[in-house]
Structure formats: structure tokens, C-alpha cells
C-alpha positions in Angstrom: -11.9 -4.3 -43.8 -11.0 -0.7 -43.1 -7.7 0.6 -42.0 -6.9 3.1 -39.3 -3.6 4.5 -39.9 -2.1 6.1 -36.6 0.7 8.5 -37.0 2.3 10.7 -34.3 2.6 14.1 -34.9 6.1 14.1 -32.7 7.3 16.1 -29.6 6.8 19.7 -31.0 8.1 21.3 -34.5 7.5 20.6 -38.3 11.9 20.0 -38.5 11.9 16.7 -36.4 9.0 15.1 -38.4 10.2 11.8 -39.7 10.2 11.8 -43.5 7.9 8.8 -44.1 5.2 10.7 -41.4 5.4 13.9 -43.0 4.7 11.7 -46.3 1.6 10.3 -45.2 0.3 13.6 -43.4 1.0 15.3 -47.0 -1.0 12.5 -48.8 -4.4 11.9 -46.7 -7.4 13.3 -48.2 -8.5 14.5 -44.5 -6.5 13.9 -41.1 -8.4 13.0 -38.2 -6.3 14.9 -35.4 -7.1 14.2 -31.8 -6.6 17.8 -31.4 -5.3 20.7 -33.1 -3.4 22.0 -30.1 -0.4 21.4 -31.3 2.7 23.5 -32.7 3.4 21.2 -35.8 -0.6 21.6 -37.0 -0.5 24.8 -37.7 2.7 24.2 -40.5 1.0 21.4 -41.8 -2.0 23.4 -42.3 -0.2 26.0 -44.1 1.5 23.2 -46.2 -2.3 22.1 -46.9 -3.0 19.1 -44.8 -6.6 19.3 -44.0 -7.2 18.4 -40.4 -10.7 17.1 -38.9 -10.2 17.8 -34.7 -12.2 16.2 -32.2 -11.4 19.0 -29.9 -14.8 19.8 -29.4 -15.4 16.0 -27.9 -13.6 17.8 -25.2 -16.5 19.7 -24.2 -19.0 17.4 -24.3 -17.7 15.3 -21.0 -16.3 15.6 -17.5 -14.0 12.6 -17.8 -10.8 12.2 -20.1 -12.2 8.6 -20.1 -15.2 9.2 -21.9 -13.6 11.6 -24.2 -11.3 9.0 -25.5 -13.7 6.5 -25.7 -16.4 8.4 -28.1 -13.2 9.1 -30.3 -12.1 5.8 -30.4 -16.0 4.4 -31.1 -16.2 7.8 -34.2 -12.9 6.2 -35.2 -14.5 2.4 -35.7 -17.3 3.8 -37.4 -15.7 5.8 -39.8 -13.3 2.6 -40.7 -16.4 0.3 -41.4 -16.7 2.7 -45.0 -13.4 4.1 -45.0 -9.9 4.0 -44.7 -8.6 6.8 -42.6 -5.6 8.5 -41.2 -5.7 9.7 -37.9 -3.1 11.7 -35.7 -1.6 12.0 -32.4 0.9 14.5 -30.7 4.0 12.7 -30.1 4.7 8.9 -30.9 1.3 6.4 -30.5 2.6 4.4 -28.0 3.4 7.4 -25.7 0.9 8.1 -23.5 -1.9 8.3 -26.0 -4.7 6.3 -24.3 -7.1 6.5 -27.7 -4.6 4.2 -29.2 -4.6 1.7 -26.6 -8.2 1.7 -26.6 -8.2 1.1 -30.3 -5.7 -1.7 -29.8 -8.4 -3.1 -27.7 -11.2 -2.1 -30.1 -9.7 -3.4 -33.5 -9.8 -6.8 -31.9 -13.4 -7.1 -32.3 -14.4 -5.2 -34.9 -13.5 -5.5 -38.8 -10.6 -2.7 -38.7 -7.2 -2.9 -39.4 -4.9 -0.7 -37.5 -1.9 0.2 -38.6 0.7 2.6 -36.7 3.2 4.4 -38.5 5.1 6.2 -36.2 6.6 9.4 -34.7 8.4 10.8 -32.6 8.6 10.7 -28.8 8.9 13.8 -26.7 10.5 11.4 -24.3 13.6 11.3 -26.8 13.3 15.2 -26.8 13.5 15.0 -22.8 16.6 13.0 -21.9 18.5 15.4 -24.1 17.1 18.9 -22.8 17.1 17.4 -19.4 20.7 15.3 -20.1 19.6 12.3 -18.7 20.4 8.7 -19.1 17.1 6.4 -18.9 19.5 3.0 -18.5 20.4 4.2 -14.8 16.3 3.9 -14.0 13.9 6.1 -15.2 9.8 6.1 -14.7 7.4 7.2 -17.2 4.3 7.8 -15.2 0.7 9.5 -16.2 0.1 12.4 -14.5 -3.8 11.7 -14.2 -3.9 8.9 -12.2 -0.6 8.8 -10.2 -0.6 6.6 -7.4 2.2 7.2 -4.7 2.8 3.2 -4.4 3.9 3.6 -7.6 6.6 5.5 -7.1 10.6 4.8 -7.0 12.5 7.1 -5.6 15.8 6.4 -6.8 14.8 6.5 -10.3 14.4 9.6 -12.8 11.1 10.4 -12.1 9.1 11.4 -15.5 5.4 13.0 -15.1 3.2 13.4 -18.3 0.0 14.5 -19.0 0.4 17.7 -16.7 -2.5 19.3 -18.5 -3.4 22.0 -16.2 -2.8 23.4 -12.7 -5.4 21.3 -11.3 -3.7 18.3 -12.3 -0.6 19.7 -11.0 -1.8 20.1 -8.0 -2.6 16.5 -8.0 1.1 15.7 -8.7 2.1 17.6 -6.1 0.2 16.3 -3.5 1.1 12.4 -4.2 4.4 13.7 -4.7 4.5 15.6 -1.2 3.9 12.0 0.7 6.8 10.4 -0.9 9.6 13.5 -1.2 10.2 16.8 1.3 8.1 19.4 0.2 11.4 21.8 -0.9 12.9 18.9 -2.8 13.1 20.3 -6.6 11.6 19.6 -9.3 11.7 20.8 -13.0 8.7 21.6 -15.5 9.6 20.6 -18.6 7.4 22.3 -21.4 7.2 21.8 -25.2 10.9 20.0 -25.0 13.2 20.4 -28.2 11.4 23.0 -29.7 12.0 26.6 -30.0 9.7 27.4 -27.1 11.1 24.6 -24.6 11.1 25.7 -21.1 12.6 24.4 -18.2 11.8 25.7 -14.9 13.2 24.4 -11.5 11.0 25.1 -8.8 10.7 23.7 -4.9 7.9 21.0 -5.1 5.4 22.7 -3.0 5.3 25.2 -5.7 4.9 23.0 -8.8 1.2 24.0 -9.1 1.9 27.7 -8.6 3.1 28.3 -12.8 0.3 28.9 -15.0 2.2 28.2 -17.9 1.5 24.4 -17.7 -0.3 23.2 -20.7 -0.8 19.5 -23.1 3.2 19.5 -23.6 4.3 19.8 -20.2 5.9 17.1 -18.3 7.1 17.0 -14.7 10.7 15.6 -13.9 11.7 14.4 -10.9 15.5 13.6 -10.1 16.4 10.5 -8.6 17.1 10.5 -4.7 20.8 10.4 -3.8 20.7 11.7 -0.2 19.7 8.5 2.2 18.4 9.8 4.7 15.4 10.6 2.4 14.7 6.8 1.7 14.2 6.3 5.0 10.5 5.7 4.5 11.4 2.9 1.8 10.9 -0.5 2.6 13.2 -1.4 0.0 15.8 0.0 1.9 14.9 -0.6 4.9 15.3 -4.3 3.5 18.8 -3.5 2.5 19.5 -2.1 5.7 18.5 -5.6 7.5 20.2 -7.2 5.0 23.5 -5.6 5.9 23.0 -5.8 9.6 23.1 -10.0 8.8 25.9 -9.9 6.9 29.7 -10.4 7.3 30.7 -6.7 7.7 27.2 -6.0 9.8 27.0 -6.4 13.7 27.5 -9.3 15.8 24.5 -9.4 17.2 22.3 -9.8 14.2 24.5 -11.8 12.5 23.7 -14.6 15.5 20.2 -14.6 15.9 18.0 -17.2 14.3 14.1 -18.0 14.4 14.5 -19.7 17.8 16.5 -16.6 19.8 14.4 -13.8 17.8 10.6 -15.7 18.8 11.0 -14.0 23.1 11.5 -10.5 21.2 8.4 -10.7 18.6 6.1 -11.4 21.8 8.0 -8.5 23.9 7.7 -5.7 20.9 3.8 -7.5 20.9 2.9 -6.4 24.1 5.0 -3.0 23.3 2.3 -2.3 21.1 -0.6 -3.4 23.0 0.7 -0.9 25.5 1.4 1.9 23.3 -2.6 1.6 22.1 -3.9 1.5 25.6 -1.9 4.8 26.5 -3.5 6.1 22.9 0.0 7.2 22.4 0.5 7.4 18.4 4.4 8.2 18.7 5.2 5.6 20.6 2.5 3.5 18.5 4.5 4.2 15.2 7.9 3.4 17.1 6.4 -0.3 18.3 4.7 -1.1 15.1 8.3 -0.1 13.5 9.9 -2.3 16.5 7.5 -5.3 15.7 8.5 -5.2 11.6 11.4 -5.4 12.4 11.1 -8.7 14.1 9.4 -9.7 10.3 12.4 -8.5 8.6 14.6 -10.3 10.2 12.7 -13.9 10.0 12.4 -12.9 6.5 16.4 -12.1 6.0 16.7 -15.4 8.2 15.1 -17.4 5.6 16.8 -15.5 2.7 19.8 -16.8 3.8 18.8 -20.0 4.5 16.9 -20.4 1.2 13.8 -21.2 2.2 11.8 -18.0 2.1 12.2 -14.2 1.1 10.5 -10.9 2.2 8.9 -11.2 -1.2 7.5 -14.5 -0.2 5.7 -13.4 2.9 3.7 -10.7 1.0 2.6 -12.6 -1.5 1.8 -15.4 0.8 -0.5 -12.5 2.6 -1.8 -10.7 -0.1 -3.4 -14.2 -1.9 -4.8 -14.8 1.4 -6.6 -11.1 1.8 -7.8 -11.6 -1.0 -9.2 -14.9 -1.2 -10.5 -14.6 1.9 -12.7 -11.0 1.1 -14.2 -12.5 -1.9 -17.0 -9.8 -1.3 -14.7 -7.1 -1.4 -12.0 -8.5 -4.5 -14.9 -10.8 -6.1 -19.1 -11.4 -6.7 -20.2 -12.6 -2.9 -22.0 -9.6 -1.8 -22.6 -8.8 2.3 -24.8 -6.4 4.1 -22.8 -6.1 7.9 -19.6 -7.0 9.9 -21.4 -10.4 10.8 -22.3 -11.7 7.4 -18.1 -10.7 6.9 -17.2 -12.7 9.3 -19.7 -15.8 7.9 -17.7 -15.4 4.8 -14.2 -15.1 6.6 -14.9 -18.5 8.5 -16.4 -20.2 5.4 -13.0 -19.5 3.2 -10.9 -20.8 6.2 -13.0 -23.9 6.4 -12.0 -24.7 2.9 -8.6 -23.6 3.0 -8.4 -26.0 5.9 -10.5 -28.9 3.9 -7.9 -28.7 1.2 -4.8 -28.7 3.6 -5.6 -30.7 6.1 -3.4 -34.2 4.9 -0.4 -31.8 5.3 -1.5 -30.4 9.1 -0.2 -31.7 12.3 -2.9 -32.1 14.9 -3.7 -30.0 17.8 -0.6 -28.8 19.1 -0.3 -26.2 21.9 4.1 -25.9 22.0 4.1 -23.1 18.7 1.8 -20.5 20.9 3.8 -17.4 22.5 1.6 -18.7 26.3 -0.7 -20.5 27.3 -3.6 -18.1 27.6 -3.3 -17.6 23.5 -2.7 -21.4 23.4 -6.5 -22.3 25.4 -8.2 -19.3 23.2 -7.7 -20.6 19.9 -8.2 -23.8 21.1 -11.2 -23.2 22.5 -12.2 -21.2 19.6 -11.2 -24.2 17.1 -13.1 -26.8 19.0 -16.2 -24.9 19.5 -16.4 -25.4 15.8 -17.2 -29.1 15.8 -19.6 -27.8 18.4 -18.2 -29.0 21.7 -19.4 -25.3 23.1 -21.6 -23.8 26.1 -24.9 -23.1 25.2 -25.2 -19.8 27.1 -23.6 -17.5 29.0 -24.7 -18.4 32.3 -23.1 -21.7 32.0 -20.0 -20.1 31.5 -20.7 -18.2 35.3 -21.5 -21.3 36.4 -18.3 -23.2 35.4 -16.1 -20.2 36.8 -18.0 -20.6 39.9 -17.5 -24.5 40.2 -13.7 -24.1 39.5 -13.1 -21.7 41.7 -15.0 -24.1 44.6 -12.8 -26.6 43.5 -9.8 -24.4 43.9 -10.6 -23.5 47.1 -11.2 -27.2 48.5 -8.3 -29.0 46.6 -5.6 -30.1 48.7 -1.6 -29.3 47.5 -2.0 -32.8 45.1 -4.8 -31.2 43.0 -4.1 -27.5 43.3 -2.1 -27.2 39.6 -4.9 -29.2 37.7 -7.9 -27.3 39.6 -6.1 -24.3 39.0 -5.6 -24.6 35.5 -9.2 -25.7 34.5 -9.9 -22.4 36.6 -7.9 -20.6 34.1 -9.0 -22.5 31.2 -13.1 -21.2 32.3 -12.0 -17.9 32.5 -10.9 -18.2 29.2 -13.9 -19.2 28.1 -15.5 -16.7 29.6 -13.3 -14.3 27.8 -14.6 -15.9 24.8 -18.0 -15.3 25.3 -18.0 -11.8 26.1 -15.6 -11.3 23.2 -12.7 -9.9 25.5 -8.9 -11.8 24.8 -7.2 -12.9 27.8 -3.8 -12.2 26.6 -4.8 -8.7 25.6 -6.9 -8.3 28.7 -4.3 -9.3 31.6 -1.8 -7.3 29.8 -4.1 -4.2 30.3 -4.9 -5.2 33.7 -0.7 -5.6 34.5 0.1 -2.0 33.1 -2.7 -0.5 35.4 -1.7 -2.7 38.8 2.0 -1.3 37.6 1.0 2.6 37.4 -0.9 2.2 40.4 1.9 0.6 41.8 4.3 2.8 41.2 2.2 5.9 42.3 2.1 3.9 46.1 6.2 4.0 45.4 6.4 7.6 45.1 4.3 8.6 47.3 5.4 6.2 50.3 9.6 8.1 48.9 8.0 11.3 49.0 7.0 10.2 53.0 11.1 9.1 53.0 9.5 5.4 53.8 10.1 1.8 52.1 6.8 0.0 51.1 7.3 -2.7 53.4 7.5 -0.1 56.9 4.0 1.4 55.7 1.2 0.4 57.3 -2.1 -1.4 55.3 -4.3 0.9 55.9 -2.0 3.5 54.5 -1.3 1.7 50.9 -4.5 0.8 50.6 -4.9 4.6 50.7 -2.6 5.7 48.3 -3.6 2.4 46.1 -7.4 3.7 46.2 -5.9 7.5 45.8 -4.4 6.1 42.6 -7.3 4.7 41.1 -9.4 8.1 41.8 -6.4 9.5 39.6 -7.0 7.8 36.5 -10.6 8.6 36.1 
């Protein structure tokens, strides 16, 4: 079995080289290095350490990822005749993705891998940057950042800042999360003789063409709160400390029964904000609406039963159970094969829950219109359902015969199997009837309120104007809107 001993190089000059690395450097026939760039090379070289680069595996590929894995596969192949030594800047487990890889590799192949050491330019970092890691601190890799990754009340640690196109990068994921002046600090070959630190506004981080394969971006940690206003985190605190002892009154009264009249209200808020394709007031009613979840959630916090942490899990499993052809192996072609697969996860889930379901119950819908559409929808199932159309029309037409014939006995029940065929209708030409009289309610409103002005700008009351008149202005605001 072949050995692979990995030693790091450390964070910049020959002086902070452990003894026992500088020992084995000193000793190897050849070092494999993953590349020579790097200020403690050139000493070793001069000391006589032969080094063996695979610098030119650089040039050969447009991906870091298959850089690192044709090193890594050279690397196995060279240890099936041979033990070697091979180097890294900095310590191994630093941001050195060849060595995971060969973590990964060594597994199933018949090498031995054995890591000596080095030194961390992270260790190099806290001091020229005189920071404490214990109060938070995120080491993240510059090449793939992802701004959900993100916390901004930690120290904020960048690496792999290769170049300016990677900066660049940075800056941009960085620019959704932080103002675009906040400051920032380039960090550059760290405890050497050639450190640099340079403080710059953020929107300029990719301007310095000084960044190169020992740079680093730091980030301080956000003190001012105004800026972690856009974290949910926060804004979870914030809820919290509206329920609590010292918060408001209000809050601190309301339970799941008092808040459910409020959910439906900031509902329709936002239903009306969409038809008036209104994004500010959009943003401000979705806000209004998760706001309503946040306080359910803190509700159930406090009572024990559930957390905020609960109710995203509990949604994310179900997203992605229920898209196996998006997060598993059940390929579709179009929206309706989707919704096949949509229905035939719910079916199960249903299968496998149903000893623990109450039966049909209509008293946990916000009205009755929402009530008789999933209803509807959930019966049609078994298939207890129209077979076209038309019958629909017909039904509509039949209850509203019956409406008009019923004496003041059978005028609810006519009337409400009126209602419930117009729902049905609804259902069949895929319109909602909750969603659809609310649109219809915030027209007749506008409308209504033009007749208003107009009959005050005529110094008249709606009720001393004449028909013909409103039916004037009504038809006047109709030609309005188009």
C-alpha cells in the first residue's frame, strides 16, 4: 500500500514553518507541490528541495473542478509504485479541495494518506486583522459563495479570492446582503513581510488588481440594526420581543383564535395588491401576511408545541417529496404530467395518514366559498363529478329557476345550491371563487366610488340623483378602466 504524505506549506514565509514540516520537505526525494506559486517555494528551493508542480494542470481546463480532480487521480497513481510527498500552501484542511478529494479517493483505492501538517493563514488572519473567532466567525470559499449562506453578524472570512473575476463574484453576492459602501478589507499574503491590508467600500472590492492565490476578503460583523433588517432571524427576534413581558400589549394577547380574522384580511390585502400590479404595495402585504406566520409560530413557541423552525421543515420535506421529478429520478415532459405527479404524492401521503384524519369537515375554512371548492375538488376525486361542461350550464340554469320559484321557506337552501353550482362552475373553467368575487368587489368598489365623486363634484348625495344619471357615471366608469 502506498502512502501520500500531505504537508502544508503554511500561510506565507520559510520562518513560520513548523519544524517537523520543514523536516519532511528537507528529506523527500521529490515534492509534489500543487503549485509553485508560493513565497516559501522559492527558499526551499534554494535550500534544495526539489519540487514537481502541477501548475501546468492549470492550463489544460476551464474548471478548478477538473484541475483538482486530474491531480488527485496523478496523485493515486503515482502511490500504487510509490510512496510520495506532496504539498499544499497553507494547512491541508484549509480550503485545499485536492485533499478532500483524496480523503474521498484513498477510501477506495490501496493508498494510505497521511497529513502532516501546517500552518493556517487563518491563524495569520485573526492576528493582522485582531480578531476573535469565538464571538462568530465564517470561513467561506470564495468560488462558490452563496448569499443564503451568509451571517451577518458574524466576522465574515472570504478565501480563494484568486483573481478579479472572482472578486467580482464576491462582490455581487455580497452586494444583496450588505449596502454597497459598507467596508470591507483585502487581506493579502497575511503575516508575511508583504501582508497587505486594504480597506475599501464594497462596490469597489473588484477594482484592486493586486488580488492574487493569498488573498482573502474580510467582512466585519454587522453592529448597526437597521442593516439586519432583511434578516429573518431578526425579524424572528423582533416578534419574539413584541410577545414578551416587556413587549406591547397587544401582541402579548393574541392567540391562534383572535390572529385567524387578520391572516384572511392581509390575504385578500394581497390578492388586491396583485390585481393593481402594484409591487410596493405587493412586498408590503406579503411582509403583512408573514407576519401573521410569525406570530402563530411565536404562539406555539411559547406554548411548546411548535417553533418557526418547525414550520420550515415541515414545508421544505413536503416540497420536496412532493417534486420527486425535480429533487429525485421521476422525470416529466409539461405542467400537466406535474401536476399527475403532485396529486399522486398527496394520494399517498393521504393513504398513510388517513387513521389520524377527521372526516370532511367544513368549520377550519376562512368562508364558505373556499369551504365548497376544496370540497368539491376532494370529492370529484372518488369521481362523483360532471362529465362536461355543459352540464355544469345546465345546473346553473336549473338553480337559478329554482331560486326564482322558491317561496321564503326554500329561498336559503335553493340559494345555496345556486352558489354551490357556481362554484362548480368556477371549477371547471379553472377560475376560484374566492379569488374571483374578491376581484369582482374591488372593481364594483372603484366604480363606485367614481359615481361618489362625481355625483360631490355635482354638490349632490347619491340617493337625490336620478337612475338614469348613475347609471351614467357607473357606465362612464367602466369606459375608464379600459
Amino acid at each position: 500500500m502506498g502512502i501520500i504524505k500531505v504537508v502544508g506549506l503554511g500561510a506565507g514565509e520559510l520562518d513560520q514553518m513548523p519544524l517537523g514540516v520543514y523536516r519532511t520537505l528537507k528529506e523527500a526525494p521529490t515534492v509534489r507541490v500543487r503549485t509553485l506559486d508560493h513565497p516559501v517555494v522559492k527558499d526551499l528551493q534554494h535550500e534544495g528541495v526539489t519540487f514537481e508542480s502541477y501548475d501546468e494542470t492549470y492550463e489544460q481546463f476551464d474548471s478548478f473542478e477538473a484541475v483538482y480532480e486530474t491531480i488527485v487521480n496523478d496523485l493515486i497513481d503515482r502511490a500504487q509504485v510509490e510512496d510520495l510527498v506532496y504539498a499544499v500552501p497553507g494547512h491541508p484542511f484549509v480550503a485545499e479541495k485536492t485533499v478532500q478529494l483524496l480523503q474521498d479517493a484513498t477510501d477506495h483505492h490501496q493508498v494510505k494518506l497521511d497529513v502532516v501538517g501546517g500552518t493556517s493563514f487563518l491563524d495569520q488572519m485573526y492576528s493582522s486583522l485582531r480578531i476573535d473567532p469565538i464571538e462568530g466567525c465564517q470561513i467561506l470559499d470564495g468560488t462558490v459563495l452563496k448569499q443564503e449562506e451568509i451571517q451577518m453578524r458574524h466576522h465574515l472570512i472570504i478565501v480563494q479570492v484568486y483573481d478579479s473575476l472572482i472578486a467580482s463574484d464576491v462582490k455581487l453576492t455580497l452586494m444583496d446582503t450588505y449596502p454597497d459602501d459598507y467596508e470591507v478589507t483585502i487581506c493579502t499574503a497575511a503575516g508575511t513581510a508583504e501582508e497587505k491590508l486594504t480597506r475599501v467600500p464594497l462596490y469597489e472590492l473588484d477594482h484592486q488588481t493586486e488580488v492574487n492565490n493569498l488573498t482573502a476578503v474580510y467582512v466585519p460583523p454587522v453592529h448597526d440594526e437597521k442593516l439586519l433588517y432583511g434578516d429573518i432571524q431578526y425579524l424572528k427576534s423582533v416578534i419574539a420581543q413584541l410577545r414578551s413581558p416587556e413587549g406591547c400589549p397587544w401582541d402579548r394577547k393574541q392567540t391562534h383564535q383572535s390572529l385567524k380574522r387578520f391572516l384572511l384580511e392581509e390575504s385578500y390585502e394581497v390578492l388586491e395588491a396583485i390585481d393593481q400590479e402594484d409591487d410596493e404595495q405587493l412586498t408590503e402585504e406579503l411582509g403583512d401576511v408573514l407576519l401573521q406566520v410569525l406570530l402563530h409560530a411565536q404562539i406555539g413557541e411559547e406554548a411548546g408545541y411548535f417553533q418557526f423552525g418547525d414550520v420550515i421543515k415541515t414545508l421544505t420535506e413536503k416540497m420536496i417529496r412532493r417534486h420527486p421529478h425535480v429533487f429525485g429520478d421521476k422525470p416529466v415532459q409539461s405542467a400537466e404530467e406535474v401536476t399527475s405527479v403532485w396529486e399522486e404524492v398527496k394520494r399517498k401521503e393521504k393513504a398513510e395518514s388517513e387513521a389520524l384524519q377527521p372526516k370532511r369537515s367544513i368549520s377550519s375554512f376562512p368562508s364558505m366559498l373556499a369551504a365548497a371548492e376544496t370540497m368539491q375538488k376532494d370529492i370529484a376525486k372518488t369521481g362523483f363529478e360532471y362529465e362536461a361542461i355543459e352540464q355544469v350550464y345546465d345546473k346553473v340554469l336549473e338553480e337559478l329557476k329554482e331560486v326564482r320559484t322558491a317561496d321564503a321557506s326554500e329561498l336559503e337552501k335553493e340559494y345555496g345550491d345556486l352558489l354551490l353550482a357556481v362554484v362548480s362552475l368556477g371549477r371547471f373553467i379553472k377560475q376560484s371563487p374566492e379569488v374571483a368575487l374578491h376581484k369582482a368587489l374591488t372593481v364594483f368598489l372603484t366604480r363606485f366610488e367614481y359615481v361618489e365623486a362625481q355625483a360631490e363634484k355635482a354638490n349632490m348625495t347619491i340617493d337625490h340623483v336620478n337612475m338614469t344619471t348613475l347609471d351614467a357615471w357607473w357606465e362612464e366608469a367602466k369606459r375608464l378602466e379600459r
